[in-house]
N, C-alpha and C positions, 0 to 999 in steps of 0.2 A: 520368326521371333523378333520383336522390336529391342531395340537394346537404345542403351544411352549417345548421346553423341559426345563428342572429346575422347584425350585419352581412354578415360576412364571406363568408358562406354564398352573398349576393345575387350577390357577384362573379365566382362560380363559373357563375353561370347565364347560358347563353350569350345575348349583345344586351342584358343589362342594363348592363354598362359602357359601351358609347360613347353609348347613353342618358343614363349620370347621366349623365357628364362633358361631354357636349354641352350638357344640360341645363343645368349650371354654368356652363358656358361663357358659355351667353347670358343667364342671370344676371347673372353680372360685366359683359359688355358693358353690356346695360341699363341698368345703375346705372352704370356710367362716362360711356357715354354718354350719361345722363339728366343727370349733374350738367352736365358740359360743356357741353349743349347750353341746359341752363336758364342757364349762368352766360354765355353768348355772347350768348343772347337780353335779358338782365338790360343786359351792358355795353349794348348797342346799344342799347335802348330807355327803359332806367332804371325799364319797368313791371312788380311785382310780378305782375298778373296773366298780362301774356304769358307771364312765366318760369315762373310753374306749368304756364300752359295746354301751352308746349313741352316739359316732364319728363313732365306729367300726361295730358296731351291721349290718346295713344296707349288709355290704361284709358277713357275716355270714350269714344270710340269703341269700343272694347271691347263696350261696352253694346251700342251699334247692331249693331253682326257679331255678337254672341249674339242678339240678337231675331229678326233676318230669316238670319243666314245658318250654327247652329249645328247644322242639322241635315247638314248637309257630314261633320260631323266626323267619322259614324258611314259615310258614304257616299264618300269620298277614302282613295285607298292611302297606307297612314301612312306608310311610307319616303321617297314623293315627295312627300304636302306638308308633312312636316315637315323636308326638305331645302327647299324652295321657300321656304317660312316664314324659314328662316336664311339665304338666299339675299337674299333679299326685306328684311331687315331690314341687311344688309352692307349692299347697292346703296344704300339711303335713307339709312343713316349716313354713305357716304361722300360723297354726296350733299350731306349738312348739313354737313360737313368744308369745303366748299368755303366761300372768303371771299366778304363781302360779298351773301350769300345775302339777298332778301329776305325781311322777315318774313313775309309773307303767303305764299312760296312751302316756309319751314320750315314753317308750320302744317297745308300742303297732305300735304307728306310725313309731318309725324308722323300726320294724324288718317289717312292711308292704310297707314301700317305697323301703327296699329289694330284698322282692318278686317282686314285681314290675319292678324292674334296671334290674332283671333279666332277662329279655327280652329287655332290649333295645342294650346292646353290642353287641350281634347274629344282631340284625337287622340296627343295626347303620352300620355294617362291611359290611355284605353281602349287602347292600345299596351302599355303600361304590365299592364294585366288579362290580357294573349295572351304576356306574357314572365313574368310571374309567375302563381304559382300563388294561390288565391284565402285560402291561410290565410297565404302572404307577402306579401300587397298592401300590406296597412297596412302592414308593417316597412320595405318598400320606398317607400312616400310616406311614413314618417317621416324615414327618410335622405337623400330629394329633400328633404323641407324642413329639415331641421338645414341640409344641406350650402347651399341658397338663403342661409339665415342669413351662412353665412359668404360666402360669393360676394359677398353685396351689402357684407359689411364689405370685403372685399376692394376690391371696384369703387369702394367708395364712397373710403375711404384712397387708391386710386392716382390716384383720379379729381381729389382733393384737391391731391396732390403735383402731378400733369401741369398743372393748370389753372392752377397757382400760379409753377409754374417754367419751365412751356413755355406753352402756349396751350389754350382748349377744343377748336382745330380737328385738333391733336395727339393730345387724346385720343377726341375720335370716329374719326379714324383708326385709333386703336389697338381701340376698340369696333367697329370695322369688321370688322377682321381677326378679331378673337376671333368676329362671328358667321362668317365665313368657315371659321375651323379649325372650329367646331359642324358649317357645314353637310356638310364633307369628311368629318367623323368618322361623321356621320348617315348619309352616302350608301357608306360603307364599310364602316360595322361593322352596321347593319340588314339584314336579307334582308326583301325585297321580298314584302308580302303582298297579299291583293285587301283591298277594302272591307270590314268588317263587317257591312252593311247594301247590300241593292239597290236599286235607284233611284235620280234624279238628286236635286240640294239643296235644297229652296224652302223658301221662308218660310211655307209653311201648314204643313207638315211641323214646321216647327221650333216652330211658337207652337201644336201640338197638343201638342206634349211639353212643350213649358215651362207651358200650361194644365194636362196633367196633375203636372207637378212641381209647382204652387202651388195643385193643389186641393186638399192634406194640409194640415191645421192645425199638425200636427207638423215638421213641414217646413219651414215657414213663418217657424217659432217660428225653428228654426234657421237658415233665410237671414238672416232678420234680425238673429239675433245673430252672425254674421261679417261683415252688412255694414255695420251702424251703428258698431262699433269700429273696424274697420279704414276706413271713411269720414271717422273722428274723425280718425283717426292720417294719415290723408295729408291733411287738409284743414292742418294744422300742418304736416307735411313742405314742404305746397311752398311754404311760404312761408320755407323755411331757407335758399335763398339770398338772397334779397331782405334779412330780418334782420340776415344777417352772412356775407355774399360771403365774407371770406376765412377763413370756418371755417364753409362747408355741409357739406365733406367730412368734416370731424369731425364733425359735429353727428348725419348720415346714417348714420355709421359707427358712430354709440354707438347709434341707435335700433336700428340690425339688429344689434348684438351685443345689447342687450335684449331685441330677440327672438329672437334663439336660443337664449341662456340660458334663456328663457321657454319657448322646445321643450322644450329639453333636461330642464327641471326637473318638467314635466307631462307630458313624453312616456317618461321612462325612470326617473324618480322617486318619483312619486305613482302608490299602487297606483289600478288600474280605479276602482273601488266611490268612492274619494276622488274623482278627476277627476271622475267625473259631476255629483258634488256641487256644487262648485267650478266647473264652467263656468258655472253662470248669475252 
């Protein structure tokens, strides 16, 4: 089927829209729900590093479900765990909505909604390859990530207002629901495919591909140069509520409109041949 070229083009192509918008969806939750849940853990404890470990903790584990359990991602029917995924992330925010939650029984849930996330990025993308065609991919992960930019200005701004004028446990409710409409949209506007890949998940499966991902010098080069900035940049992030409680949601809000801008400016601006340059 021929479709448009530009953005616009992508929306024509059918299951690429309740993708983004789902997509966004749980964007903006995460960020709303991330500030709330760091500034609840902040009142109650008064300790800077809980309240990162509660926004941040989720990406650390991260690390662990990519190591032992990423090879799922090519082997799990994308429609069903990326509805399970949004499912999975509603249940545990509302979860953390509840008062009086022990600290040690939040850290439980967020390092499990983690593990969890960590499959859904592999399966979100390579979904993402089976609905676009492979000379639209990058346009289509350009526009997942401008529109992330904005989601998190968004989440991070309402996340600011709720937390100030109602409660954090307000707006993790509200981060509830929004993974909730994701996971409804996921489960409605996707058609159901098999696996990518045969066989069950394990971790010896997964640490041969990631052995062969980091035996390229070239490659190498490049992990490390998206993970030592972006490392810099949230090791500062999560210490914005602890700084100054009642302007995180500002504070969260200017850095993800600097980096969209920052998309925006390298991604549709700057010809090819410059960007190359310029990313080291």
């Amino acid at each position: 089927m021929r479709t448009s070229p530009g953005y616009s083009g992508l929306f024509r192509t059918p299951e690429f829209t309740p993708l983004f918008l789902s997509t966004a969806a749980q964007t903006a939750a995460q960020t709303l729900g991330g500030l709330a849940l760091g500034t609840q853990v902040f009142r109650a404890t008064g300790s800077p590093l809980l309240a990162a470990v509660s926004m941040f903790g989720p990406s650390l584990a991260q690390v662990v479900g990519a190591t032992f359990l990423l090879s799922g991602a090519d082997r799990l029917p994308p429609r069903a765990t990326l509805t399970g995924v949004a499912v999975a992330f509603a249940a545990g925010t509302a979860v953390l909505a509840a008062p009086g939650l022990p600290v040690w029984a939040v850290l439980a849930v967020v390092l499990a909604q983690g593990l969890v996330a960590s499959l859904g990025g592999g399966v979100r993308w390579g979904l993402l390859t089976e609905i676009l065609s492979k000379e639209r991919y990058l346009l289509g992960r350009s526009l997942f990530n401008m529109t992330s930019g904005l989601a998190q200005v968004a989440g991070f701004a309402t996340g600011g207002v709720l937390v100030a004028v109602l409660s954090p446990s307000t707006a993790l409710l509200l981060a509830a629901l929004l993974y909730a409409g994701a996971a409804l949209g996921l489960r409605l506007g996707l058609t159901a495919r098999p696996p990518r890949a045969s066989g069950r998940p394990s971790a010896r499966v997964t640490w041969r591909a990631n052995t062969l991902l980091w035996s390229s010098p070239a490659r190498r080069w490049v992990y490390l140069a998206l993970w030592v900035p972006n490392g810099l940049i949230v090791g500062c992030e999560s210490l914005y509520v602890s700084y100054a409680p009642e302007a995180a949601g500002t504070l969260f809000a200017c850095a993800a409109l600097g980096m969209f801008a920052g998309d925006v400016t390298v991604g549709r601006l700057l010809a090819p041949a410059r960007r190359a340059r310029l990313g080291v």
